[in-house]
Residue frames relative to the residue before (quaternion, step in Angstrom):
aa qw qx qy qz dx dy dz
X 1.0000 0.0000 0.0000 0.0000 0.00 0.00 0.00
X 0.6293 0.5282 -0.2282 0.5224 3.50 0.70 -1.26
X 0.5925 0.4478 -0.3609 0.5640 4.25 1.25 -0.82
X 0.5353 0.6995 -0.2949 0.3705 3.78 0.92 -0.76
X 0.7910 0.3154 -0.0798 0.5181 3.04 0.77 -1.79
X 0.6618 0.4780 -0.3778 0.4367 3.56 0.69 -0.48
X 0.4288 0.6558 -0.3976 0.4775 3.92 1.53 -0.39
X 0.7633 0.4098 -0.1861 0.4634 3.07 0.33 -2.00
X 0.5435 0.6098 -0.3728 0.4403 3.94 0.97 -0.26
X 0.4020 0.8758 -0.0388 0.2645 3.05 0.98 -1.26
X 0.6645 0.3014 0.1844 0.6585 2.77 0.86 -2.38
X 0.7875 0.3333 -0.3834 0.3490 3.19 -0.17 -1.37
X 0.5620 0.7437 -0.2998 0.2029 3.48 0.25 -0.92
X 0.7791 0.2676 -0.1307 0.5516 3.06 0.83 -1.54
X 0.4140 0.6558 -0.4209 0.4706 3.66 1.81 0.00
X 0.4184 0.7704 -0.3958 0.2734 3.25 1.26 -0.88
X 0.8010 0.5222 0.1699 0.2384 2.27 0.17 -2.68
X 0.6215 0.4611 -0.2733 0.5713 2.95 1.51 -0.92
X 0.3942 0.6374 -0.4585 0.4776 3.76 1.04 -0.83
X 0.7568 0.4967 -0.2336 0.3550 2.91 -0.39 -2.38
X 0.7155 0.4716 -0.3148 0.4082 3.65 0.09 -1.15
X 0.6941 0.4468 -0.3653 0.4303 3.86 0.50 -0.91
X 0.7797 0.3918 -0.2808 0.3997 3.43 0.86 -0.92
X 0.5493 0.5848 -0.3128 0.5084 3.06 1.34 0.64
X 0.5516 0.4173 -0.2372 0.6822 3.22 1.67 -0.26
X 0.6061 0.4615 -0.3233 0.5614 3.77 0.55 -0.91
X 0.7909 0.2580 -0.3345 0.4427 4.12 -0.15 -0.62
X 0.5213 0.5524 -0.4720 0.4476 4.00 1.36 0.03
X 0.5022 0.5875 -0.3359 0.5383 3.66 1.29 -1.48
X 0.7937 0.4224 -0.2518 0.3581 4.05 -0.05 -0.65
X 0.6791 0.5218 -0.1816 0.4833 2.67 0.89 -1.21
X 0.6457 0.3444 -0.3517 0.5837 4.14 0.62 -0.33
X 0.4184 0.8190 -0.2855 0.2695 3.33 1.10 -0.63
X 0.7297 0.3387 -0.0006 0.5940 2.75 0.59 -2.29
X 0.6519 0.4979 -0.3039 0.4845 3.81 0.53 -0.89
X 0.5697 0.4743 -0.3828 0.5514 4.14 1.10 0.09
X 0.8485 0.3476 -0.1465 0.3711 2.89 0.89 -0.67
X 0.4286 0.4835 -0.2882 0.7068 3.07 1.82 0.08
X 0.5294 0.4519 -0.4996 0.5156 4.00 0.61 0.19
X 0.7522 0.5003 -0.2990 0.3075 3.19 0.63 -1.80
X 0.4961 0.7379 -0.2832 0.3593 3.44 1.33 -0.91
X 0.6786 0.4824 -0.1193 0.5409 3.27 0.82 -1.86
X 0.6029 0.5137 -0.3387 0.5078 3.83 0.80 -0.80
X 0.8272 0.3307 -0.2305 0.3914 3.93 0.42 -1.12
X 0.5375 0.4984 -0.4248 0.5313 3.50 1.68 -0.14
X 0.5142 0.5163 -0.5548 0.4016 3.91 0.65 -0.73
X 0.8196 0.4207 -0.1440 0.3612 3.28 0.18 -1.72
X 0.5539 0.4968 -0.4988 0.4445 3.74 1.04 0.54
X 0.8426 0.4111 -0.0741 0.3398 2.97 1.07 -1.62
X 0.4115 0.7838 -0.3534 0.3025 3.22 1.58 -0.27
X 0.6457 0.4956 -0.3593 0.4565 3.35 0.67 -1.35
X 0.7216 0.5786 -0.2531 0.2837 3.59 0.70 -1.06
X 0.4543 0.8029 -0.0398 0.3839 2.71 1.69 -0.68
X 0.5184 0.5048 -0.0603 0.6875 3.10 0.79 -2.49
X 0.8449 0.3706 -0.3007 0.2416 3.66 -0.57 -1.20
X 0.5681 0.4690 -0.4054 0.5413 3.35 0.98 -0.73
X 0.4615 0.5393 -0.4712 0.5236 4.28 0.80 -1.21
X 0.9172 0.1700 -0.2582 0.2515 3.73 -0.24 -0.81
X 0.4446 0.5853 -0.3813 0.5607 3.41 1.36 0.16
X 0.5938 0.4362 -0.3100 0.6008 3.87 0.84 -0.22
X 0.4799 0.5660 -0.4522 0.4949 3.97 0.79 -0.76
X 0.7944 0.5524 -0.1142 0.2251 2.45 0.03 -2.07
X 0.6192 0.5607 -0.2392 0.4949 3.48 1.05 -1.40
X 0.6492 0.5432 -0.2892 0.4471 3.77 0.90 -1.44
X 0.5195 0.5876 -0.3146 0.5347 3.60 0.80 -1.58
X 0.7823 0.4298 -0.1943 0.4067 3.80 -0.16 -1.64
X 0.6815 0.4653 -0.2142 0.5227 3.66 0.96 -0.52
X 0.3730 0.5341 -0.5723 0.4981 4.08 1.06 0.25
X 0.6153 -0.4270 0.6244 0.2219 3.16 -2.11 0.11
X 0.7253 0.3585 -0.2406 0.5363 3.13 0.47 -0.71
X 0.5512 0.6233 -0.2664 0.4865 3.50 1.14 0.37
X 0.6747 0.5131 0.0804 0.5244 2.67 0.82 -1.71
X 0.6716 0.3221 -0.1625 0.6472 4.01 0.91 -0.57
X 0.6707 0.5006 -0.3714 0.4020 3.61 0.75 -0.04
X 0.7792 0.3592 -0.1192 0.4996 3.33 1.46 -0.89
X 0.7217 0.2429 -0.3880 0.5193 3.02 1.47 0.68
X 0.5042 -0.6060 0.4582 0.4105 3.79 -1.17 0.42
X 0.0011 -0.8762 0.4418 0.1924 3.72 -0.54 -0.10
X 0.4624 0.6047 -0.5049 0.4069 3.40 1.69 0.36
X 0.4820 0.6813 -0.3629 0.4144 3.74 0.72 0.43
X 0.7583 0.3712 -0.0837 0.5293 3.29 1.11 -1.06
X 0.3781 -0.6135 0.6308 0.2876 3.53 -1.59 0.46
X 0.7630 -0.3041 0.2582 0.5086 3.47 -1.20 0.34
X 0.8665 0.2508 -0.1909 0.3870 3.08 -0.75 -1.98
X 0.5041 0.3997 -0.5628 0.5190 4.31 0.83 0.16
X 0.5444 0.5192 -0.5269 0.3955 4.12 0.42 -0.92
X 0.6762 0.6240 -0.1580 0.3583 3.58 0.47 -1.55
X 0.6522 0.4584 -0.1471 0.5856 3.66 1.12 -1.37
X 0.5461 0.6667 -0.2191 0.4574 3.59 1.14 -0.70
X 0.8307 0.2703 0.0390 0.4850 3.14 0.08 -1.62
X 0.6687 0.3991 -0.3667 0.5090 3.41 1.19 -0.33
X 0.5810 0.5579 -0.3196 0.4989 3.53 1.46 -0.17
X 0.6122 0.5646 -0.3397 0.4370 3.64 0.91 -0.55
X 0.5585 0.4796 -0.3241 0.5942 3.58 1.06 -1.70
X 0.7634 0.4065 -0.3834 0.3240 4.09 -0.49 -0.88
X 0.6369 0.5611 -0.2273 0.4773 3.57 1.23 -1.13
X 0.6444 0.4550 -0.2446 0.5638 3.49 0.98 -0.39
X 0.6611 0.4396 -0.3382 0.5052 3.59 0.66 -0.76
X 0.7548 0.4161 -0.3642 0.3528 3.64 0.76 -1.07
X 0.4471 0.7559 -0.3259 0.3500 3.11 1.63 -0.51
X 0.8243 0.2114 -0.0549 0.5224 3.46 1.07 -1.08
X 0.3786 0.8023 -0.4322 0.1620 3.93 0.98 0.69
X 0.6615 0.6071 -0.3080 0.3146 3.12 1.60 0.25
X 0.4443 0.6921 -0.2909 0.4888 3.02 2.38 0.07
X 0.5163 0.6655 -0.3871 0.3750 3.25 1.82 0.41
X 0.3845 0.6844 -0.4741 0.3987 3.48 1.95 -0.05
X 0.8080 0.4466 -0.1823 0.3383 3.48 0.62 -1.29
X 0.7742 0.2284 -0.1746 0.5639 3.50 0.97 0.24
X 0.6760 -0.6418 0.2386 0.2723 2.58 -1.80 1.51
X 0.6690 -0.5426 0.2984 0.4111 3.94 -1.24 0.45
X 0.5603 0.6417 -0.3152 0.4182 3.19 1.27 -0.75
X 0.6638 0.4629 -0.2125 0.5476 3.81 0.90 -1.16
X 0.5692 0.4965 -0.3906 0.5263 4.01 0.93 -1.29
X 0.7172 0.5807 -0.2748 0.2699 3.88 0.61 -1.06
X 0.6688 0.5548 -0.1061 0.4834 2.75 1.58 -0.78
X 0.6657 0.5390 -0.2452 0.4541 3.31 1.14 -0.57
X 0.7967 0.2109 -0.1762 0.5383 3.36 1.08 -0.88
X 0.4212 0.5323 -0.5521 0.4842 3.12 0.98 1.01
X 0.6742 0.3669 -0.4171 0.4866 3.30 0.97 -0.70
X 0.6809 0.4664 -0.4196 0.3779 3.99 0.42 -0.49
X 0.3130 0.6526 -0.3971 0.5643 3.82 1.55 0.13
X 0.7658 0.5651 -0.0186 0.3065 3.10 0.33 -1.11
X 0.4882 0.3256 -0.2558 0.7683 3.38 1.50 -1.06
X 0.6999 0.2643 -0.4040 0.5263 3.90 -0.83 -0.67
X 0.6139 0.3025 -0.5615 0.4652 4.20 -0.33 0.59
X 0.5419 0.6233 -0.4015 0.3958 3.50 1.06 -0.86
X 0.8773 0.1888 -0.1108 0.4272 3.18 -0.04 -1.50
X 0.3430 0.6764 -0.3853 0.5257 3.40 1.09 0.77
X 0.7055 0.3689 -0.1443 0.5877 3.54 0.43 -1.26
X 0.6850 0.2234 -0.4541 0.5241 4.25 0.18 -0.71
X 0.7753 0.4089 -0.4160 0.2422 3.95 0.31 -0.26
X 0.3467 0.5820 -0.4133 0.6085 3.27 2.10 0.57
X 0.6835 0.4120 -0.3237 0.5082 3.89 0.56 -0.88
X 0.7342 0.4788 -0.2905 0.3839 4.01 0.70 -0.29
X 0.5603 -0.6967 0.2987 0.3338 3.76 -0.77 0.48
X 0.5095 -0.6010 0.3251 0.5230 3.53 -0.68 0.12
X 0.7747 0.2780 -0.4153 0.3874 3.39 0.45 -0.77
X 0.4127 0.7270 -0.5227 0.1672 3.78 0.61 0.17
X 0.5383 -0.6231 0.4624 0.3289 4.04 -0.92 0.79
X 0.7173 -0.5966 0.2998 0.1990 3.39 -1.16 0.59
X 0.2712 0.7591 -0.2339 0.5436 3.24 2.26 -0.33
X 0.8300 0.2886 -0.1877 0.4387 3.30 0.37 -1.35
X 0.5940 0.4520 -0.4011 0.5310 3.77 1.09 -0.19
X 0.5305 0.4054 -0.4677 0.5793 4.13 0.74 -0.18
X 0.8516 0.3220 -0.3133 0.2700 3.52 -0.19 -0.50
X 0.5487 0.6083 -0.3248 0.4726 3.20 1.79 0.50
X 0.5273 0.5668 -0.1407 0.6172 2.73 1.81 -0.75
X 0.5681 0.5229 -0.2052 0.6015 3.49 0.82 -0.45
X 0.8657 0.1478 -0.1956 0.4364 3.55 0.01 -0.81
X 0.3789 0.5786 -0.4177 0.5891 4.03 1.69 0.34
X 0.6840 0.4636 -0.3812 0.4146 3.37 0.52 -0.32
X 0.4887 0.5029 -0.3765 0.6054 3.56 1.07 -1.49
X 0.8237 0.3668 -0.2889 0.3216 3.49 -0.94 -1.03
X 0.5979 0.5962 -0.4099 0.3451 3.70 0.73 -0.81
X 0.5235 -0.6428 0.5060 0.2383 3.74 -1.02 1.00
X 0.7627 0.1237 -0.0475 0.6330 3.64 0.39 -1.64
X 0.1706 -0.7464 0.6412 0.0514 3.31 -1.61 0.52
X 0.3600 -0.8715 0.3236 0.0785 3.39 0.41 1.93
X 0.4862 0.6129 -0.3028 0.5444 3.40 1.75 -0.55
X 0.7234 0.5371 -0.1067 0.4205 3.64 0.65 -1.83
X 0.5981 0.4596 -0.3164 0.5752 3.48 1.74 -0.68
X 0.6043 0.6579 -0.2376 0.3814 3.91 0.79 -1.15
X 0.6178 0.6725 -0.1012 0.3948 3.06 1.40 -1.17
X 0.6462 0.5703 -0.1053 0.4961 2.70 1.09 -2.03
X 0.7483 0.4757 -0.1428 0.4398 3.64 0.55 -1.35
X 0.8056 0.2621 -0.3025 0.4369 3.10 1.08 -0.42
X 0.2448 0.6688 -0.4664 0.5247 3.57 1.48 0.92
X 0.7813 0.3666 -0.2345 0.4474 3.26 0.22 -1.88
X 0.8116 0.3533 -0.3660 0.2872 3.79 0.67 -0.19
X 0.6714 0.6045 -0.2657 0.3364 3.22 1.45 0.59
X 0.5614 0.4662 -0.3562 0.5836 2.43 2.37 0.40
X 0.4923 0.5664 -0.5130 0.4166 3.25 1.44 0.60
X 0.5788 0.5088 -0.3262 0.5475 3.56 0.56 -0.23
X 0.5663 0.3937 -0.2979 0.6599 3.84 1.13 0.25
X 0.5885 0.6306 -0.3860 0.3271 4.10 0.80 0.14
């Protein structure tokens, strides 16, 4: 019995091993496998989605850029208007432009999306408040140049920060 079991030992063992070894070769063979192919994946999504990407990055630029005062007062006339139309104007242009572009929030990270429309929040409190600080019968002149001179004086520049963040994350996506 004991000649039986040491026979059948014999065999099985180094069957063992031999088992043991293939499936050790067989889960390495998969395993790079799936990770090649999970590279390749990550390679053909970059290169679909990038472009989209980049574009939304510049359509946000673009939107931030478009949303300065000095921006904003260039592309519109304001000796035409009374204040609270100047005001209804510009605070309509900055929103129409943002709403224009809220879908370029798929492509970027929440932290950067946060930032932007806090910072375009921001312009429409801006030019809100100098056209609260200005009289009614006063000409539109005098709300651009309030606007104009809040800016000069203004410490942070929530637009200039928005920007910034969304630079730095499009050259991460270039790392």
């Amino acid at each position: 019995m004991t000649d039986i079991v040491a026979d059948l030992l014999k065999v099985l063992v180094p069957a063992a091993i031999v088992m043991y070894a293939m499936y050790l070769t067989v889960r390495s063979f998969l395993s790079n496998d799936f990770e090649k192919k999970s590279l390749d994946l990550k390679i053909r999504n970059r290169e679909l989605y990038l472009p989209n990407r980049l574009q939304a990055y510049e359509r946000i630029c673009l939107l931030l850029e478009r949303s300065r005062i000095e921006s904003l007062l260039g592309r519109i006339n304001q000796q035409a208007f009374s204040i609270r139309e100047f005001q209804v104007v510009l605070v309509n242009e900055v929103r129409n432009e943002f709403n224009h572009n809220l879908a370029q929030q798929v492509y970027m990270s929440d932290k950067s999306w946060d930032m932007v429309r806090t910072a375009i929040e921001d312009m429409v409190s801006q030019i809100n408040q100098a056209a609260e600080s200005c009289k009614e019968d006063d000409k539109s002149l005098v709300l651009a140049r309030k606007l104009v001179e809040n800016a000069m004086v203004r410490e942070n520049d929530p637009l200039a920060e928005a920007l910034l963040a969304v630079k730095a994350e499009v050259r991460t996506l270039f790392e």
